[in-house]
gemmi code that builds the backbone of each chain (N, CA, C; Angstrom):
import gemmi

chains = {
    "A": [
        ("UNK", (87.285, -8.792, -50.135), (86.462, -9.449, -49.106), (87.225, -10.624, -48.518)),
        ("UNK", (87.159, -10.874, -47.150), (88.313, -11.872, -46.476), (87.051, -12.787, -46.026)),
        ("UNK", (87.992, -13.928, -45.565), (86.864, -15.143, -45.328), (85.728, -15.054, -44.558)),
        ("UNK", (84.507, -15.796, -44.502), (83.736, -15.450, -43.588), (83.989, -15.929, -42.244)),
        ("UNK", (83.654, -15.281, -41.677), (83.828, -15.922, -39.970), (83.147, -16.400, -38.730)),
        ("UNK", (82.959, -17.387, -38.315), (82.036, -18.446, -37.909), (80.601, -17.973, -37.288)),
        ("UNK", (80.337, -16.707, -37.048), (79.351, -16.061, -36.256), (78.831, -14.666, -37.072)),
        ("UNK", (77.433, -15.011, -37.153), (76.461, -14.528, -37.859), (75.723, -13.676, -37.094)),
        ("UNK", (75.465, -12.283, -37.482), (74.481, -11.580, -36.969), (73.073, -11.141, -37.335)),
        ("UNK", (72.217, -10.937, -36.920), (70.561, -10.837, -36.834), (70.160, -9.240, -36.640)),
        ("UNK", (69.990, -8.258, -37.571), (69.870, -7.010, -36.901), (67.893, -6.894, -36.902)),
        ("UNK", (67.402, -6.657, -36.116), (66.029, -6.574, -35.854), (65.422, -5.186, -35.721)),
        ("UNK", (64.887, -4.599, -36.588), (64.286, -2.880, -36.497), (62.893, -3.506, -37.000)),
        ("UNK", (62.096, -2.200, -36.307), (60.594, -1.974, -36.674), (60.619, -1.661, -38.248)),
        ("UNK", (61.844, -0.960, -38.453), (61.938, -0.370, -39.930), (62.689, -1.247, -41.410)),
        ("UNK", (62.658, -1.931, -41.925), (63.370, -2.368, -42.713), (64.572, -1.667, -43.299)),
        ("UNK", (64.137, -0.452, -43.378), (65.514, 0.862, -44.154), (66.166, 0.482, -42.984)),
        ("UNK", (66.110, 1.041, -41.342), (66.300, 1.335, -40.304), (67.935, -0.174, -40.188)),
        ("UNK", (66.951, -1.297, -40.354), (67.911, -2.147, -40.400), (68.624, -2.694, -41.451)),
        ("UNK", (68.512, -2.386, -42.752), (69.289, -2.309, -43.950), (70.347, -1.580, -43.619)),
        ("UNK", (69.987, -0.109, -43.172), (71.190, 0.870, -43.236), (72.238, 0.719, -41.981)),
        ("UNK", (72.096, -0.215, -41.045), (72.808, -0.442, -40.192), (73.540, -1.919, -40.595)),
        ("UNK", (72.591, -2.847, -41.467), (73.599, -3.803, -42.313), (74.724, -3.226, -43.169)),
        ("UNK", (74.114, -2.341, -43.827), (75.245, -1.860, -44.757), (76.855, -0.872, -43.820)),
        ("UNK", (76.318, -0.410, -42.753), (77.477, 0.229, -41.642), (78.251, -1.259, -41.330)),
        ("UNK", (78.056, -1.871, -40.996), (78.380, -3.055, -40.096), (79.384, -3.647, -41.463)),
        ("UNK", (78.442, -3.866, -42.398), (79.326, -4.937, -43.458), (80.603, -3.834, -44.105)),
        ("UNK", (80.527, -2.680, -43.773), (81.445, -1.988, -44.338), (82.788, -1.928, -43.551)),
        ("UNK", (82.619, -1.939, -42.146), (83.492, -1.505, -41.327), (84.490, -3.137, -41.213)),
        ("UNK", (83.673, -4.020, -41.465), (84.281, -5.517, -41.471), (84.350, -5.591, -42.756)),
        ("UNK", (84.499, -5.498, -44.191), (84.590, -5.585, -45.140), (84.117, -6.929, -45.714)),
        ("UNK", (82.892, -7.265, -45.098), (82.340, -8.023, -45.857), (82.536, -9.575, -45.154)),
        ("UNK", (83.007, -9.871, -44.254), (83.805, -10.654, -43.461), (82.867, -11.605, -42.354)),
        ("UNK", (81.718, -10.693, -42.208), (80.966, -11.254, -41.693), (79.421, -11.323, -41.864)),
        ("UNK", (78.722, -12.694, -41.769), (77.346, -12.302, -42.126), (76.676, -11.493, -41.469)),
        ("UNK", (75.423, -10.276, -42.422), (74.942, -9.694, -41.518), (73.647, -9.732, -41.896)),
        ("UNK", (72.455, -10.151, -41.381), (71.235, -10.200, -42.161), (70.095, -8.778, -41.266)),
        ("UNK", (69.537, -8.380, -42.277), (68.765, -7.352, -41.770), (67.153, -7.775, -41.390)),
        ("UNK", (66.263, -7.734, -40.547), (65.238, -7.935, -40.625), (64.044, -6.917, -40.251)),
        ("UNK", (63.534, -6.359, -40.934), (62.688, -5.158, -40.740), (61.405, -4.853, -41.475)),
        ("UNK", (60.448, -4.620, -40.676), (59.167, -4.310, -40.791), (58.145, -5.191, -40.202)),
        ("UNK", (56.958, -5.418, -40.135), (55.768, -5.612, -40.013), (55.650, -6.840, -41.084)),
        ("UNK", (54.610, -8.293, -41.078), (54.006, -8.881, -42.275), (53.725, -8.150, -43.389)),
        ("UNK", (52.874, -7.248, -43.006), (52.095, -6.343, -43.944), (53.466, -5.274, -44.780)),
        ("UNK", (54.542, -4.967, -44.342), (55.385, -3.884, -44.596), (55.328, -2.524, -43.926)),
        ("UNK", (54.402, -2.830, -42.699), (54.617, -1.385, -42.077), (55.164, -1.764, -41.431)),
        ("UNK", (55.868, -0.662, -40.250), (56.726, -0.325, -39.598), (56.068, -1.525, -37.950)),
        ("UNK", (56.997, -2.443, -37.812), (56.902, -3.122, -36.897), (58.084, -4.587, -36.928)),
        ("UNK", (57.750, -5.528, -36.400), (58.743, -6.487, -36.317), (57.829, -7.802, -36.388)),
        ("UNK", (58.384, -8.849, -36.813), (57.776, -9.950, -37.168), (58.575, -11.098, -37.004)),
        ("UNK", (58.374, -12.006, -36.036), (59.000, -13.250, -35.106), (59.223, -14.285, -36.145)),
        ("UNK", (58.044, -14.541, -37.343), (58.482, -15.431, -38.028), (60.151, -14.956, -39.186)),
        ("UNK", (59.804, -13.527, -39.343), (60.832, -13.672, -40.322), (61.981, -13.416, -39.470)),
        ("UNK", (62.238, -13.292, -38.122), (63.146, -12.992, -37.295), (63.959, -14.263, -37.020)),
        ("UNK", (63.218, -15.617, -36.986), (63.375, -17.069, -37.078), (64.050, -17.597, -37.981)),
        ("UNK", (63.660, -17.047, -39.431), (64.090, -17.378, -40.446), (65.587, -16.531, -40.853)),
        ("UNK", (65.662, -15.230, -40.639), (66.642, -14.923, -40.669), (67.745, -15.818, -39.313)),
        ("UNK", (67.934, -16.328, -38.307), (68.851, -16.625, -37.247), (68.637, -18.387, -38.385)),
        ("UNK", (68.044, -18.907, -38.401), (67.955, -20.242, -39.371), (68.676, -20.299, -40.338)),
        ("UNK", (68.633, -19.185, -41.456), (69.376, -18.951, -42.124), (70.782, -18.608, -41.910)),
        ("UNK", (71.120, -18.838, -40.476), (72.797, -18.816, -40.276), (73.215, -19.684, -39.076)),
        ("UNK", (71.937, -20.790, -39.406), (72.384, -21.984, -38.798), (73.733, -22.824, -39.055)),
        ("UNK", (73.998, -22.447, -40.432), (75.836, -23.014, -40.640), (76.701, -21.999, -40.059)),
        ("UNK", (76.139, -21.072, -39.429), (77.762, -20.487, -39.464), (77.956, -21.017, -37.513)),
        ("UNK", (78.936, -22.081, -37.374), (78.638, -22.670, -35.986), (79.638, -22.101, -34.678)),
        ("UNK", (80.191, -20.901, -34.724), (79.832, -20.339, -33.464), (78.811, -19.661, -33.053)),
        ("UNK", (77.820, -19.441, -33.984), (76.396, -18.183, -32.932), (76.185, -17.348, -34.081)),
        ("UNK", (75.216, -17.123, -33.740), (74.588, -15.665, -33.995), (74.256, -15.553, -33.080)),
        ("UNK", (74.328, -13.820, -33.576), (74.067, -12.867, -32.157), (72.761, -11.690, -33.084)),
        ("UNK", (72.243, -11.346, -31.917), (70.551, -10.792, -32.375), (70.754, -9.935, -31.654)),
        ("UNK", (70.852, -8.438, -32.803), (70.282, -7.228, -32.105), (69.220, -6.664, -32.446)),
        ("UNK", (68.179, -5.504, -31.672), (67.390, -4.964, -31.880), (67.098, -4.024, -31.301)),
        ("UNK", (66.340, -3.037, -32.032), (66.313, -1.646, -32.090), (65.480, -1.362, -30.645)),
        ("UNK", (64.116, -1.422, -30.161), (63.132, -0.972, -29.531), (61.936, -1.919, -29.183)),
        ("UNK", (61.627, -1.947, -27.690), (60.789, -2.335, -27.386), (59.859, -3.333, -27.647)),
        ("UNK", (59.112, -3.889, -28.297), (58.449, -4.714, -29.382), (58.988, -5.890, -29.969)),
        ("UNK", (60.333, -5.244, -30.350), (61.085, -5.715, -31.194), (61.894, -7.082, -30.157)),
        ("UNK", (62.609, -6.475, -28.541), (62.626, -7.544, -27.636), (61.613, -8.800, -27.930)),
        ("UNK", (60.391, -8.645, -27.463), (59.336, -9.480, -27.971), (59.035, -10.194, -29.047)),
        ("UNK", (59.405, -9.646, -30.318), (59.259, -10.731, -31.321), (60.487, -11.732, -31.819)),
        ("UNK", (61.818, -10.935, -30.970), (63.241, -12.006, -31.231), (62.614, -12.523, -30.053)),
        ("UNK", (62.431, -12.507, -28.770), (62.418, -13.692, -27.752), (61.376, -14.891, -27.940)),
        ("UNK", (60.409, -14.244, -29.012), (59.611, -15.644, -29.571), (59.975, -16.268, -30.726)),
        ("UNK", (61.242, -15.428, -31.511), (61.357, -16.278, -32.495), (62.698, -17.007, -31.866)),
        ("UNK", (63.213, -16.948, -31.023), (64.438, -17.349, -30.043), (63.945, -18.811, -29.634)),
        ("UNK", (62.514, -18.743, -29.033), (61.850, -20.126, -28.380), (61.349, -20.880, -29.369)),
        ("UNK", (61.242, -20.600, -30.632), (61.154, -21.436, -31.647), (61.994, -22.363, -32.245)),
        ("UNK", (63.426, -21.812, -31.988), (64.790, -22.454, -32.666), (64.488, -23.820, -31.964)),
        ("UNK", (65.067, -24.789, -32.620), (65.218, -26.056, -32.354), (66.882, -25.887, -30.966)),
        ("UNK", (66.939, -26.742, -30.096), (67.166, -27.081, -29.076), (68.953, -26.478, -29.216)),
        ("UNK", (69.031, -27.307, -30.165), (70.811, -27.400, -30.621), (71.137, -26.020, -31.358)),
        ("UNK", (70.334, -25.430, -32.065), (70.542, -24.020, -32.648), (70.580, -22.345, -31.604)),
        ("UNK", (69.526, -22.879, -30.476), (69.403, -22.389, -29.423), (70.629, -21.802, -28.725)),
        ("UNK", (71.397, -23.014, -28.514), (72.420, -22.752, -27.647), (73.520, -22.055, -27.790)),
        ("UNK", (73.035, -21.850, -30.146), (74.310, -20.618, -29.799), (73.872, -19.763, -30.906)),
        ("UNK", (72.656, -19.076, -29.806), (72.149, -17.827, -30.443), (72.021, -16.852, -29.285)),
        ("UNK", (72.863, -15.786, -29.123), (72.192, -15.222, -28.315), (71.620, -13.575, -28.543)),
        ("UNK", (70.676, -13.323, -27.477), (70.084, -12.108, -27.697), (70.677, -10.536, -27.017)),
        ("UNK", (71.469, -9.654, -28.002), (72.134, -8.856, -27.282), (71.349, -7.574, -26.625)),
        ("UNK", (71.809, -6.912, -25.128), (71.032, -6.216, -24.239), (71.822, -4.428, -24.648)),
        ("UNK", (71.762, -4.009, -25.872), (72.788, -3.158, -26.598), (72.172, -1.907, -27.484)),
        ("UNK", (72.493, -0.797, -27.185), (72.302, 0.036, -28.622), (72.491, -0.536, -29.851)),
        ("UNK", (71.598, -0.309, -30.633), (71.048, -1.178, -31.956), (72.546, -0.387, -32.870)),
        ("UNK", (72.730, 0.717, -32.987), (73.685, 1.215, -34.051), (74.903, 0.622, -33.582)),
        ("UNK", (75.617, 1.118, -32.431), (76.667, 0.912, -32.100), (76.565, -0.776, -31.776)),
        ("UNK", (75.786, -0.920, -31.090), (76.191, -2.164, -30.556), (76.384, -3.313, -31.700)),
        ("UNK", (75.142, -3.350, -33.129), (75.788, -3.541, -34.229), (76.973, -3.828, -34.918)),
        ("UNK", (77.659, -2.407, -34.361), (78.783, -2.197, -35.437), (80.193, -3.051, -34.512)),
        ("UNK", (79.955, -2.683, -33.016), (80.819, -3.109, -31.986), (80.830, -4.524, -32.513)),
        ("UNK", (79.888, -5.041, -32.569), (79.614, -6.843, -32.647), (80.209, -7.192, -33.738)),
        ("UNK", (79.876, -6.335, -34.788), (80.469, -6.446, -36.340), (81.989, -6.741, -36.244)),
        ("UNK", (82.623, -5.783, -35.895), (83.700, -5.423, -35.819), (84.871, -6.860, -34.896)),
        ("UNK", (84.004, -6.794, -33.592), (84.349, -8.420, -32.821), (84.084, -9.651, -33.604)),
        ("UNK", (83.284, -9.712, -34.251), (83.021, -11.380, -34.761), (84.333, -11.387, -36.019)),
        ("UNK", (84.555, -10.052, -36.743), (85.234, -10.347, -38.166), (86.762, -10.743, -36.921)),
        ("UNK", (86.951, -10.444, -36.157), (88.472, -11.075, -35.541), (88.380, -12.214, -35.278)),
        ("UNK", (87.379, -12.910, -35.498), (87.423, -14.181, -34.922), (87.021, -14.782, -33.814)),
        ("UNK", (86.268, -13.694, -32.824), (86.277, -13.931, -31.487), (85.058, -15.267, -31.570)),
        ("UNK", (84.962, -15.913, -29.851), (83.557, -16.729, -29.698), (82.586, -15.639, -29.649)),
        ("UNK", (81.520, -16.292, -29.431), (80.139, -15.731, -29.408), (79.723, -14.805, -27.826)),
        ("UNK", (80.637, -15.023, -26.742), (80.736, -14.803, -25.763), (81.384, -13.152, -25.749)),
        ("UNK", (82.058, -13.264, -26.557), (83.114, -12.271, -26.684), (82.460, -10.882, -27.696)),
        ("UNK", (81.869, -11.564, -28.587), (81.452, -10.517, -29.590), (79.934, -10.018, -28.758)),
        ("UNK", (79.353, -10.857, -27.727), (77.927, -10.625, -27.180), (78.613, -9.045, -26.187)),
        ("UNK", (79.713, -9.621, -25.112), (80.299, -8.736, -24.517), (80.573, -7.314, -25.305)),
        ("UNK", (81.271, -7.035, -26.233), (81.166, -5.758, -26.800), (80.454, -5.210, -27.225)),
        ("UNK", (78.810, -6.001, -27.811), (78.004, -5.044, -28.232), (77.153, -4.708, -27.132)),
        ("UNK", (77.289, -5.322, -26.184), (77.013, -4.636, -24.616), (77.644, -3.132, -23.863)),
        ("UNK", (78.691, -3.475, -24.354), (79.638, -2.695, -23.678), (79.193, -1.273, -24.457)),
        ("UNK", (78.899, -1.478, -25.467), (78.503, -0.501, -26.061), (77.558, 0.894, -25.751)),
        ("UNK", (76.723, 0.008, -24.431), (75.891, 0.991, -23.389), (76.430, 1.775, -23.054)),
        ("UNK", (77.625, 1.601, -22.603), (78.352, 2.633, -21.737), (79.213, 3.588, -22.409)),
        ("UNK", (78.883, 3.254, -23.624), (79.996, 4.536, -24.113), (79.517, 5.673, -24.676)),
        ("UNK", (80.485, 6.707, -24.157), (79.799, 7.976, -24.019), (80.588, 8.169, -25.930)),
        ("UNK", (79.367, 9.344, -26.420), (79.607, 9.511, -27.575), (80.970, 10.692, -27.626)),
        ("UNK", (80.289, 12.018, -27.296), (81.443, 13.355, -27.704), (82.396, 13.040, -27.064)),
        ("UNK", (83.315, 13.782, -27.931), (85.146, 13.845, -27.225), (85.308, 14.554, -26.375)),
    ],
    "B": [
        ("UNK", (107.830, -14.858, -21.007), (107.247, -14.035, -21.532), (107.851, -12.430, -21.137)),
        ("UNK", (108.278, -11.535, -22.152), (109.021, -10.757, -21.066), (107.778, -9.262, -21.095)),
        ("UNK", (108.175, -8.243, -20.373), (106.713, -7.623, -20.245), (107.261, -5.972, -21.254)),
        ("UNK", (107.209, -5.793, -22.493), (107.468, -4.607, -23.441), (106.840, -3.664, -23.055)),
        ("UNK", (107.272, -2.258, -23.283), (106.305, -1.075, -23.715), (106.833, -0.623, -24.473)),
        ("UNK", (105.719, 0.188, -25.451), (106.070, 0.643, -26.644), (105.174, 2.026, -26.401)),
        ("UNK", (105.552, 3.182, -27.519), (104.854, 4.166, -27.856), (105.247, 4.831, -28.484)),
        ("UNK", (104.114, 5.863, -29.438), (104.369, 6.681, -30.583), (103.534, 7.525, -30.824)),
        ("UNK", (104.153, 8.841, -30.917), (103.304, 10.227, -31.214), (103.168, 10.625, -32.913)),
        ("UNK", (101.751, 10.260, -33.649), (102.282, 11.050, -34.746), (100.855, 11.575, -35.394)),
        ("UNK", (100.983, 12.144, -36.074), (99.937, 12.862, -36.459), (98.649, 12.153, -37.553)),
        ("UNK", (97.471, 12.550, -37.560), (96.279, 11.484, -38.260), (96.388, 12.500, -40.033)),
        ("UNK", (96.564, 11.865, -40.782), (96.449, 12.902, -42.035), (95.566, 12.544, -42.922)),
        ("UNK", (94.643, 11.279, -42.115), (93.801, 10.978, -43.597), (92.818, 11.999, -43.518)),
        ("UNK", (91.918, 12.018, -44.491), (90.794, 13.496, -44.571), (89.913, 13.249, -43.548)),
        ("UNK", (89.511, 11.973, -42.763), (88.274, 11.869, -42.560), (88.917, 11.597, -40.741)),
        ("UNK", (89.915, 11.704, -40.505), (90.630, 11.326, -38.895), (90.352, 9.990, -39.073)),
        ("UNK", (90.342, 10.100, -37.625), (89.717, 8.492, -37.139), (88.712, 7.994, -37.099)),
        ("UNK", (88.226, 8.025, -38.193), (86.390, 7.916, -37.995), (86.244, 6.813, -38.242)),
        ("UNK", (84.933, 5.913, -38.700), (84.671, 4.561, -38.782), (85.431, 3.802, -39.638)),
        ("UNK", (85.652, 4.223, -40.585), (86.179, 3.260, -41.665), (87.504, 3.190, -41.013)),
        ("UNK", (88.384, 3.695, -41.172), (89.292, 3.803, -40.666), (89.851, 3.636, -39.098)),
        ("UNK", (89.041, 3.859, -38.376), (89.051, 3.311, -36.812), (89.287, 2.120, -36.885)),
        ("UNK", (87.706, 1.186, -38.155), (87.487, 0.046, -37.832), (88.940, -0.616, -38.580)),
        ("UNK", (89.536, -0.304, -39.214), (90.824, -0.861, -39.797), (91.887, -0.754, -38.403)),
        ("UNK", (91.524, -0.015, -38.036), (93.022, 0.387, -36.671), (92.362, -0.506, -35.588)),
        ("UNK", (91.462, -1.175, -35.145), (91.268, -1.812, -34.599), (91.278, -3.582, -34.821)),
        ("UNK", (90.569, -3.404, -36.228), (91.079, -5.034, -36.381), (92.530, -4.967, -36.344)),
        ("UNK", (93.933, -4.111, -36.948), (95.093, -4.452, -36.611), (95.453, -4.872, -35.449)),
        ("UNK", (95.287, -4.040, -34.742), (95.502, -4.054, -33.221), (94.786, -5.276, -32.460)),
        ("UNK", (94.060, -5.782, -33.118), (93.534, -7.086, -32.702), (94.614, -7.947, -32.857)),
        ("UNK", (95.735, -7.744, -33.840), (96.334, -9.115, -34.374), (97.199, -9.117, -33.320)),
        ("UNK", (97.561, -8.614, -32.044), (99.116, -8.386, -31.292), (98.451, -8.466, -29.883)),
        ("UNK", (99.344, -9.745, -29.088), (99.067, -9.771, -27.736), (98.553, -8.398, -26.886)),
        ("UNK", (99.332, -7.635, -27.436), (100.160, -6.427, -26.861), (98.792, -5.703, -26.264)),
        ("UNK", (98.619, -4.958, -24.995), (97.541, -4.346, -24.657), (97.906, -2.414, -25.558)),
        ("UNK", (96.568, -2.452, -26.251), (97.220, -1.258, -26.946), (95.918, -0.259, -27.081)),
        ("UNK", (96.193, 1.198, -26.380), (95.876, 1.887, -25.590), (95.773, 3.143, -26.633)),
        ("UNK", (95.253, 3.833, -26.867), (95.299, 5.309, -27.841), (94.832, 6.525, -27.230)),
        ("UNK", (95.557, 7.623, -27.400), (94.593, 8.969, -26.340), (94.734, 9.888, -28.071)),
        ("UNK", (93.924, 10.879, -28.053), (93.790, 11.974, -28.656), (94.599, 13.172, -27.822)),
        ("UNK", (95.687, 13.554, -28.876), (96.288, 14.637, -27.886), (96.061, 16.101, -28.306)),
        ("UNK", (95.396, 16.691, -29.294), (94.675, 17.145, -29.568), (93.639, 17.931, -29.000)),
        ("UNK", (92.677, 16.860, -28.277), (91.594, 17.320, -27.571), (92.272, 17.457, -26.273)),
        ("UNK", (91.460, 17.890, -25.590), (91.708, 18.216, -23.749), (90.813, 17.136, -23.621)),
        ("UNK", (91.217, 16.502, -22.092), (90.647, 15.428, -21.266), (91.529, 13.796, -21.114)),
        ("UNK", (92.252, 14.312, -22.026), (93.296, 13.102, -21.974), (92.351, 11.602, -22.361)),
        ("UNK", (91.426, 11.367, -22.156), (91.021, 9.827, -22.221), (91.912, 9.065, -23.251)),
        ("UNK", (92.226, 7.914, -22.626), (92.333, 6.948, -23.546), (91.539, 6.051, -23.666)),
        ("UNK", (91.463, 5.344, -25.476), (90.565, 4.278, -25.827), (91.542, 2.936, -26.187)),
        ("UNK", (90.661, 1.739, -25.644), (90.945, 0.658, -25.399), (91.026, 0.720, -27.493)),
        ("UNK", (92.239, -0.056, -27.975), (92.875, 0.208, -29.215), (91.706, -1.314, -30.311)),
        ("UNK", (91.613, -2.215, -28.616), (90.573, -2.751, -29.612), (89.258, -2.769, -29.908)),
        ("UNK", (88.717, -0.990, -28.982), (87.070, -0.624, -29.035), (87.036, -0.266, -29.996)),
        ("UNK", (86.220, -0.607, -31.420), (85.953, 1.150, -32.179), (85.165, 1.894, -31.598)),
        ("UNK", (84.092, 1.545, -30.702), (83.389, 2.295, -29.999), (84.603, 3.592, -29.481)),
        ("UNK", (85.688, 2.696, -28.853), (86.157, 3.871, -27.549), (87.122, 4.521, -28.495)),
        ("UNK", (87.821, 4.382, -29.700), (88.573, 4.852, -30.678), (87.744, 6.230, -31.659)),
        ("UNK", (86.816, 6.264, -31.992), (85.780, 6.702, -32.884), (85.212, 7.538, -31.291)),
        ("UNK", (85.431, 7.401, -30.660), (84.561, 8.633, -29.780), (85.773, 9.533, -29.463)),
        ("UNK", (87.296, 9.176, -29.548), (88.475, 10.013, -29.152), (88.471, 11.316, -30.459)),
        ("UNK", (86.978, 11.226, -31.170), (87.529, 12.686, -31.561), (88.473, 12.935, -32.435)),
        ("UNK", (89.174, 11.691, -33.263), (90.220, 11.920, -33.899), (89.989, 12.765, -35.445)),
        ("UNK", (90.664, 14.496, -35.724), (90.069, 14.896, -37.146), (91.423, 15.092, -37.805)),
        ("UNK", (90.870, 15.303, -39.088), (92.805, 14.974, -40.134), (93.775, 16.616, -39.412)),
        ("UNK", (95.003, 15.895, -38.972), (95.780, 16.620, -38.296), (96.118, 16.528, -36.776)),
        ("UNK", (94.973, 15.910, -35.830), (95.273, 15.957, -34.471), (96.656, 14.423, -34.338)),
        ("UNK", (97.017, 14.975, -33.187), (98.542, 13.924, -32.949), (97.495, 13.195, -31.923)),
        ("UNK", (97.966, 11.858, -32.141), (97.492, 10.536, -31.279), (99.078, 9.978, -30.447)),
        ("UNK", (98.536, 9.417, -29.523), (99.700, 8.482, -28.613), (99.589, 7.272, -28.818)),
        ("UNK", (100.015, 6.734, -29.188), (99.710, 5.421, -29.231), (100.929, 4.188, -28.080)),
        ("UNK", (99.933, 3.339, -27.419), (100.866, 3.098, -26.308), (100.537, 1.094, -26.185)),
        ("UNK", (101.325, 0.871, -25.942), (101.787, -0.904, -26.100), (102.278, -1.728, -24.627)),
        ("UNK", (101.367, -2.645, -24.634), (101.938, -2.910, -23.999), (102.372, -4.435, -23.661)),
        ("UNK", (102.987, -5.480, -23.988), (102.986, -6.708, -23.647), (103.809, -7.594, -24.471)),
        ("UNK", (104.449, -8.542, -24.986), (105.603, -9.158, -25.026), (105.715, -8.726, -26.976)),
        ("UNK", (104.507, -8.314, -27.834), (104.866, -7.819, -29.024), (104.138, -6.169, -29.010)),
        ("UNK", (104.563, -5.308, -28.067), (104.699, -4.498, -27.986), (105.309, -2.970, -28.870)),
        ("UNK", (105.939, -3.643, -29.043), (106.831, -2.873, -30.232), (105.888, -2.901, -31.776)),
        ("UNK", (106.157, -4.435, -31.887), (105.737, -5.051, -33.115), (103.919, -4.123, -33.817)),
        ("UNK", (103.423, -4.187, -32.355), (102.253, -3.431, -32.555), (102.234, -2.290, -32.874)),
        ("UNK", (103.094, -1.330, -32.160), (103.164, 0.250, -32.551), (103.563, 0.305, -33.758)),
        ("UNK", (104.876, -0.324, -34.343), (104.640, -0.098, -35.483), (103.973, -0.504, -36.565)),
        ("UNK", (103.428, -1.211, -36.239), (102.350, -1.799, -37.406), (101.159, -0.593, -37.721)),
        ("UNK", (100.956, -0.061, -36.498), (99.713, 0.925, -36.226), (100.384, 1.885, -36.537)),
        ("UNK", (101.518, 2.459, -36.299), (102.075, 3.482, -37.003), (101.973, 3.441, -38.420)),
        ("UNK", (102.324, 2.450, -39.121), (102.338, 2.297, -40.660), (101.383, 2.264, -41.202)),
        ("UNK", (100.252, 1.897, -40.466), (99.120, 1.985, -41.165), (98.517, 3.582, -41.149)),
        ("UNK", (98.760, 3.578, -39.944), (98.587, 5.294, -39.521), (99.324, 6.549, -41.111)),
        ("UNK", (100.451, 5.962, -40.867), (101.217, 6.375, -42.006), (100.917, 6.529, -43.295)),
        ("UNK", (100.522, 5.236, -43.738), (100.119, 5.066, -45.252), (98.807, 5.378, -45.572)),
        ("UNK", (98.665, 6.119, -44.548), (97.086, 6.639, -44.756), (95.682, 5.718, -45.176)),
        ("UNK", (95.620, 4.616, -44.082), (94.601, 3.096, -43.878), (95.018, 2.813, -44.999)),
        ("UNK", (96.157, 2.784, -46.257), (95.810, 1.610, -47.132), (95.474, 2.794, -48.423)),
        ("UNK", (94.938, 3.792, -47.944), (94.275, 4.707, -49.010), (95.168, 5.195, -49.967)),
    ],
}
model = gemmi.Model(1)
for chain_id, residues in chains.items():
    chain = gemmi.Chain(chain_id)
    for i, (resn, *xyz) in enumerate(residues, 1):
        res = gemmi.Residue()
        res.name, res.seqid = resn, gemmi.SeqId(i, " ")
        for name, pos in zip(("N", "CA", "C"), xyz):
            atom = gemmi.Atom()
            atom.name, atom.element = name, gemmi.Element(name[0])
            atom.pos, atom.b_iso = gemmi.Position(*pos), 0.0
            res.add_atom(atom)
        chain.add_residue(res)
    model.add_chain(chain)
structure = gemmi.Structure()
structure.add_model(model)
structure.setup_entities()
């Protein structure tokens, strides 16, 4: 496992497995290099998303001081990171941002950018970019 | 700054091609070198090349154990890059 590197990621699914198993892709392909926190389910444990623990997970990587970056799976899920987004205190805010990305790939894209070291600008850009890429050879 | 090109044809032999694990290793290398570094699958038909520091665009070239890759460089450690990516290519990621 190589050092950690200044920018922390937020993966957001309705599903908890859903976003476990895309923590565990991500931390594999970076070998561990970068934080990746999973956040998934409902209060209750069903299948949904929940703003407070979405808060607490991006809080919880308030030391790492280039950014976290916040992805998420579907619909809903927009909605409960953009309220747990307006919750962050002012200065934590400014370097969190919310990526506009396929949840798998864009994940792994981001994963993969933050363990090089990039800013937060840079790793937001690839898990974007990630829209556009066509899968088959 | 002077302006290099580099390139190298050789074949993928780990079991699994170029797939994630291994993509994602060929890409953080290729991160470490100015050098703009470019990969096609020669193998498949369609020619595309993937940007060497996407895994997205690397991991979609289709790479399976046996197809020949190009690998192409370009910028003042040019060289330095191909072969690094060759060797890793080589030593089969480390495995």
């Amino acid at each position: 496992m190589g050092p950690l590197v200044a920018i922390g990621l937020v993966l957001v699914s309705h599903s908890a497995r859903l976003a476990e198993g895309v923590r565990e892709v991500a931390e594999q392909v970076t070998q561990g290099t970068v934080r990746v926190i999973a956040v998934g389910g409902a209060e209750d444990g069903s299948l949904g998303t929940n703003a407070l623990a979405i808060l607490a997970a991006i809080e919880s990587l308030s030391d790492n001081d280039d950014g976290v970056l916040v992805l998420v799976d579907l619909g809903s899920a927009v909605l409960s990171a953009e309220t747990a987004l307006d919750q962050l205190d002012v200065e934590l805010r400014e370097r969190v941002r919310l990526a506009d990305a396929p949840f798998v790939e864009g994940a792994v894209a981001a994963a993969v950018e933050a363990s090089l070291d990039s800013g937060l600008d840079a790793v937001l850009a690839m898990a974007e970019a990630a829209r556009g890429q066509v899968k088959l050879a | 700054m002077s302006e290099q090109e580099a390139a190298a044809e050789l074949s993928v032999e780990h079991d699994h091609g170029l797939h994630l694990r291994p993509a994602a290793n060929f890409v953080r290398l290729a991160a470490r070198y100015r050098a703009d570094v470019r990969v096609a699958n020669l193998s498949r038909s369609g020619g595309r090349q993937a940007n060497g520091r996407s895994l997205l665009e690397v991991t979609a070239l289709g790479v399976d154990r046996g197809h020949t890759v190009r690998i192409t460089a370009r910028g003042e450690d040019a060289q330095e890059a191909v072969d690094a990516l060759q060797g890793l290519i080589r030593s089969n990621f480390g495995a």
